[in-house]
N, C-alpha and C positions, 0 to 999 in steps of 0.2 A: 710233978714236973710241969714244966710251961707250956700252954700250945705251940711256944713259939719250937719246942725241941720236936714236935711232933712232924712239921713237915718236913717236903722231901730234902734229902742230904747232899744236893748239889750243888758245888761252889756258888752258885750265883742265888740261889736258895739261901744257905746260910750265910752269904754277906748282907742280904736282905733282913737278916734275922740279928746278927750282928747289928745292925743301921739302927732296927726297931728298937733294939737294947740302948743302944747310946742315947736312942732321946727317951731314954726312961730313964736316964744317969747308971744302967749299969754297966759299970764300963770295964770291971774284970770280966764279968760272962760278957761280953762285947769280944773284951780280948780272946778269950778261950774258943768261943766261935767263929769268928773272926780268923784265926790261926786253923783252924778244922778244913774253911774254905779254901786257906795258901795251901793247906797241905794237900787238898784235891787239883787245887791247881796253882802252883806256884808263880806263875805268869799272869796271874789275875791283878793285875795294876789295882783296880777299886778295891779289891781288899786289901792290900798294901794300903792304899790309902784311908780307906777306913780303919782298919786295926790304928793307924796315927792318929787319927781322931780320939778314940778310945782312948789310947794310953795316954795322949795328951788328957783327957780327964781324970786320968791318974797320977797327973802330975810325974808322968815317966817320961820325960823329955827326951833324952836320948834316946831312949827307944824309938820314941813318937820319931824324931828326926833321919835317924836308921832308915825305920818303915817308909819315913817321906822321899828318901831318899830312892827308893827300892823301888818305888812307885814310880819314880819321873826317870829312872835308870830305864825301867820295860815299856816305859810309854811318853818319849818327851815331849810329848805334844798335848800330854793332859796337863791341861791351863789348872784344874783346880786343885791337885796335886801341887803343883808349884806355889799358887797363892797360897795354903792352907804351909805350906814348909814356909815361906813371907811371913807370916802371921807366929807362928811358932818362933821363929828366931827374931824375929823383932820383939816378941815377951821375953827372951833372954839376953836381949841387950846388942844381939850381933847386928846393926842395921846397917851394918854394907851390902851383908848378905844377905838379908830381907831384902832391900831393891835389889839386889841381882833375881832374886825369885819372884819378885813381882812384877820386873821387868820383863823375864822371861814367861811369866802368866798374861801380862799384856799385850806381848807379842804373838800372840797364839789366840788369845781371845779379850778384846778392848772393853772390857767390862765396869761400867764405872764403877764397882767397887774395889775393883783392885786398882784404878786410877787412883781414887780416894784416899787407898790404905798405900799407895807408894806416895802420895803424896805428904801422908802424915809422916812416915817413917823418913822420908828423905829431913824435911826440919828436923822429927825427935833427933837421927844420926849429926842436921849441920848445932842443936843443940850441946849434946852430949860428946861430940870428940870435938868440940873448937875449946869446952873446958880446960 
């Protein structure tokens, strides 16, 4: 077993453990820990929004989207929740609703990467639906 399974089992513990996993790309046991920590505390926004992380490397987008969702539902004022949902639906094509999420991330916190990424997604959207 991992050391990462050995520490303590507190939500904020295992989303730490969770996070570690993702930048090792595993991002099922990401998921599966990640879910251990909602279940200790299911108002735990960061896990919400990490577990989206994850399953976004599983190419499980709805999921991912759900979770994004979930996240910015218990805490709308997490700016990176909202970008990281911007960024997610603009790989799907939806880029109205990408600037609305990264609009909503800019307003909370002026970050020039999220200026950056609403500013690409605004041309890719005036691109793709003037088609």
């Amino acid at each position: 077993m991992s050391p990462l399974y050995n520490q303590e089992s507190s939500a904020a513990a295992l989303n730490a453990q969770g996070c570690a996993l993702c930048e090792q790309a595993q991002f099922a046991q990401a998921v599966d820990i990640l879910d251990r920590a909602i279940a200790l505390d299911n108002r735990y926004c960061t896990a919400w929004n990490n577990r989206a992380n994850a399953l976004c490397g599983l190419n499980r987008r709805a999921e991912a989207l759900a979770a994004y969702d979930q996240a910015v539902a218990l805490n709308p004022q997490y700016h990176q929740a909202w970008f990281n949902r911007g960024r997610l639906l603009a790989e799907i094509g939806a880029f109205g609703n990408a600037v609305e999420s990264y609009n909503q991330a800019i307003a909370l916190e002026a970050d020039p990467l999220y200026l950056h990424a609403r500013a690409d997604i605004w041309v890719k959207k005036q691109l793709f639906t003037a088609a």
